[in-house]
C-alpha positions as CSV (number, residue, x, y, z in Angstrom):
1,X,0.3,-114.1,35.9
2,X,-3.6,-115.1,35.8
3,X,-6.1,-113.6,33.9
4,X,-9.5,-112.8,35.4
5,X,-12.5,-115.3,34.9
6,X,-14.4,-114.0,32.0
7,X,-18.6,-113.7,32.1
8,X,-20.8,-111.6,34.2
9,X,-19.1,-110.4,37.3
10,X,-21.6,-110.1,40.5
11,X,-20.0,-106.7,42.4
12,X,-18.2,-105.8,39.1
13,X,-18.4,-102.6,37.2
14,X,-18.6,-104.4,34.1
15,X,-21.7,-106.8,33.8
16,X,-20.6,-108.0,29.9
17,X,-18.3,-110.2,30.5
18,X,-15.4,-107.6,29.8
19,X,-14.1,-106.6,32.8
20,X,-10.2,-108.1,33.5
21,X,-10.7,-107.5,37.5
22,X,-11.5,-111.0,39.4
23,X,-14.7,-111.4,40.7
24,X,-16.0,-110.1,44.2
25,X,-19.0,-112.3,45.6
26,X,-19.8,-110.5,48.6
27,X,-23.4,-110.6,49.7
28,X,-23.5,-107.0,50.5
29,X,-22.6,-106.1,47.2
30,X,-26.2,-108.1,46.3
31,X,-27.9,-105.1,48.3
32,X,-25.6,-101.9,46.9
33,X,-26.2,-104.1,43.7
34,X,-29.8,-103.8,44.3
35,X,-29.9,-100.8,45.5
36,X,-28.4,-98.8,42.7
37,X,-30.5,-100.5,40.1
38,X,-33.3,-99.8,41.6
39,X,-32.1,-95.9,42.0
40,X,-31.4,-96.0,38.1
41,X,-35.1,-97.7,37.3
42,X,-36.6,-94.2,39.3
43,X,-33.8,-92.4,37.4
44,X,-35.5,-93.6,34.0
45,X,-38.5,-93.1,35.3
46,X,-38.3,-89.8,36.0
47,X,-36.6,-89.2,32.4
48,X,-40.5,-90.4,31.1
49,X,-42.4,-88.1,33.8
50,X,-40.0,-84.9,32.3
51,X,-40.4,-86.2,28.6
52,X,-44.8,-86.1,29.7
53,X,-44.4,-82.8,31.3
54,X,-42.8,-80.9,28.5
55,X,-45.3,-82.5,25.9
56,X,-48.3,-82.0,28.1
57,X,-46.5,-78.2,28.1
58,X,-46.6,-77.9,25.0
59,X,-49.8,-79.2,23.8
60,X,-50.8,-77.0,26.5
61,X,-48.9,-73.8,24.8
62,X,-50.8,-74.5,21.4
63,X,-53.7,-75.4,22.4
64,X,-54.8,-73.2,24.8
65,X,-52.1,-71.0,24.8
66,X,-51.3,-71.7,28.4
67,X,-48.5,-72.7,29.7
68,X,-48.3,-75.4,32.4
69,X,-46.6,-73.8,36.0
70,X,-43.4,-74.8,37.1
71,X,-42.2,-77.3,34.2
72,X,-38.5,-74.8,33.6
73,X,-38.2,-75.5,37.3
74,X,-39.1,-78.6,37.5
75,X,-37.1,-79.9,34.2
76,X,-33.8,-78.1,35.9
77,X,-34.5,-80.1,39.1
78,X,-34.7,-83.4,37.4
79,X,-31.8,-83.3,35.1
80,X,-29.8,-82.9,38.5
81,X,-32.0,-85.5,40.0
82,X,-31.5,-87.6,36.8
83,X,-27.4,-87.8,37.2
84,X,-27.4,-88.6,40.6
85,X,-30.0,-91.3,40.4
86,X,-28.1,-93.2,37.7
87,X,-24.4,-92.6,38.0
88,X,-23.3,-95.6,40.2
89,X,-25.6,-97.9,38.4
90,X,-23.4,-96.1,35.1
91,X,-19.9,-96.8,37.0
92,X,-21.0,-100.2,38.1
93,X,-21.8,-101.7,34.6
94,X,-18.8,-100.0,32.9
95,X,-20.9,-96.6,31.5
96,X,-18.8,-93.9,32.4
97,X,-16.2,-93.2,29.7
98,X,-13.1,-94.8,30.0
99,X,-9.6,-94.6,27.6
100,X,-9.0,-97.7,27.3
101,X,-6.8,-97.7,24.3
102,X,-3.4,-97.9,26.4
103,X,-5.1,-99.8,29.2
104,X,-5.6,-102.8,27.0
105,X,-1.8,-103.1,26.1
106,X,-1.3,-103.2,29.5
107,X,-0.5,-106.8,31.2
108,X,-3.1,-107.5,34.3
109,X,-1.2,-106.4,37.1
110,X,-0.2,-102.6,36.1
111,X,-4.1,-102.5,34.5
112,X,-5.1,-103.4,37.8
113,X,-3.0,-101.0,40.1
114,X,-4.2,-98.4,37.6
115,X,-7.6,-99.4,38.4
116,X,-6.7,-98.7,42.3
117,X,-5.4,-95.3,41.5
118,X,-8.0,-94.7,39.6
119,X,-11.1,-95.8,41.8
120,X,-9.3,-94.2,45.1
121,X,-8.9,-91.1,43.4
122,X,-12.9,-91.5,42.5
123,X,-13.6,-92.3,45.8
124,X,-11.7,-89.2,47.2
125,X,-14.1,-87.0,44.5
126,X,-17.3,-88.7,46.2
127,X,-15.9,-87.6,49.4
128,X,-15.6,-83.9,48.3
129,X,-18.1,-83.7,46.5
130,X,-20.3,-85.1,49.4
131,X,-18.9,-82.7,51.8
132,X,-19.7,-79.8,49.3
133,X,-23.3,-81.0,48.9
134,X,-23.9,-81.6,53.1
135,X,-24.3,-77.6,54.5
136,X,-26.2,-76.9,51.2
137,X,-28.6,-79.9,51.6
138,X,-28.5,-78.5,55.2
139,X,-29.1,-74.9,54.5
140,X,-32.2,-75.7,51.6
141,X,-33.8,-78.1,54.8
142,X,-33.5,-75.5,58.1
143,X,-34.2,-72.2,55.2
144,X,-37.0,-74.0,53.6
145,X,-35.4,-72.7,49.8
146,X,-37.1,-73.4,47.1
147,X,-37.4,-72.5,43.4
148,X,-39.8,-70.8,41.7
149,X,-42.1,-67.9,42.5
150,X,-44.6,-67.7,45.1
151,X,-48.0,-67.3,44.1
152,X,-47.2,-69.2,40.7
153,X,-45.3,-72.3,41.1
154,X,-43.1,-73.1,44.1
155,X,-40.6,-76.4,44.6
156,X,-38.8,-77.2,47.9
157,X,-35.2,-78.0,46.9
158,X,-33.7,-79.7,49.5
159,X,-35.5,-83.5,48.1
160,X,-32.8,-82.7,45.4
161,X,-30.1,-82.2,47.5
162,X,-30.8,-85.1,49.5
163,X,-30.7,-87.2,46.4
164,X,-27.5,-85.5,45.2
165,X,-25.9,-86.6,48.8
166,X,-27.5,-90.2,48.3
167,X,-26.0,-90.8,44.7
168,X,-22.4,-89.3,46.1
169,X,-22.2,-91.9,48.4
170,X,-23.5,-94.7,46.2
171,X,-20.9,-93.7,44.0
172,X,-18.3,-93.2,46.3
173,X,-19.2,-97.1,47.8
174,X,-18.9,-98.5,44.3
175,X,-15.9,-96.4,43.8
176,X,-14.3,-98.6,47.2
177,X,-15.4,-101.9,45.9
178,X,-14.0,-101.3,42.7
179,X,-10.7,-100.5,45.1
180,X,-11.1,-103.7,46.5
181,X,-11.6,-105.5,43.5
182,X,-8.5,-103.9,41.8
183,X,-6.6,-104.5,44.8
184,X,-7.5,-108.5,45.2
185,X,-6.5,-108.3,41.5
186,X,-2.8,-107.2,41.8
187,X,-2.3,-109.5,44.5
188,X,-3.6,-112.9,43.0
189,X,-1.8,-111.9,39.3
């Protein structure tokens, strides 16, 4: 039985150095690596522009005793926005919570083909949970939906679903490399 290589794991869920699945050092992981960091960066981003807006909203309220237009929509919107932006960057660095109290006990191998179980039946989520999102991203585009009330404050909603369908897949992806991984794992141990 061989243990995996220990240190920062390009590909890898777990960037510390304590992840027990070998190494994947596939250059297109180097763009979905990319690519999901950069998602996460927006996704912190955005968690600033909301933190802004509701102070802004609130100087606003006692201040002037105005309220600033839109910022209950627009707060629900991000905080959907928010999650989908950041969970495969979460998944991919070991964030999402995980018991690993009997997964440690186990030896390499059956920690491993847990892992495969585990990510496929991930994967399979993304995939449902894509093919929920699709005729409602499809539905807010054609319909033109949108929250809010006209004449006040109005936002399209369809850029969310779009982004909800984007972070699925991203998710689903790093759900299939973290198959892979697992996979390679139980047959080199």
């Amino acid at each position: 039985m061989t243990t995996a290589p220990s240190g920062a794991q390009a590909g890898g869920p777990q960037e510390d150095g304590n992840d027990f699945l070998l190494p994947l050092r596939w250059r297109p992981l180097r763009w979905l690596d990319g690519l999901t960091s950069a998602l996460n960066a927006c996704g912190t981003l955005l968690i600033l522009a909301v933190m802004l807006t509701i102070s802004a909203d609130v100087i606003s309220r006692q201040a002037w005793n105005t309220p600033l237009h839109g910022v209950p929509e627009l707060v629900s919107l991000s905080i959907v926005v928010i999650v989908f932006l950041q969970v495969p960057h979460a998944f991919r660095v070991g964030g999402l919570t995980r018991a690993e109290i009997l997964l440690d006990r186990l030896p390499l191998r059956a920690r491993a083909m847990l892992e495969v179980l585990h990510s496929l039946a991930g994967a399979g989520f993304c995939v449902i949970l894509f093919n929920s999102v699709l005729p409602l991203f499809g539905r807010a585009w054609s319909r033109g939906t949108y929250v809010g009330n006209i004449g006040d404050f109005t936002a399209p909603i369809w850029p969310v679903r779009l982004i909800m369908l984007v972070g699925a897949a991203l998710l689903g992806l790093r759900f299939l490399v973290r198959v892979i991984q697992a996979a390679r794992t139980v047959i080199q141990s």
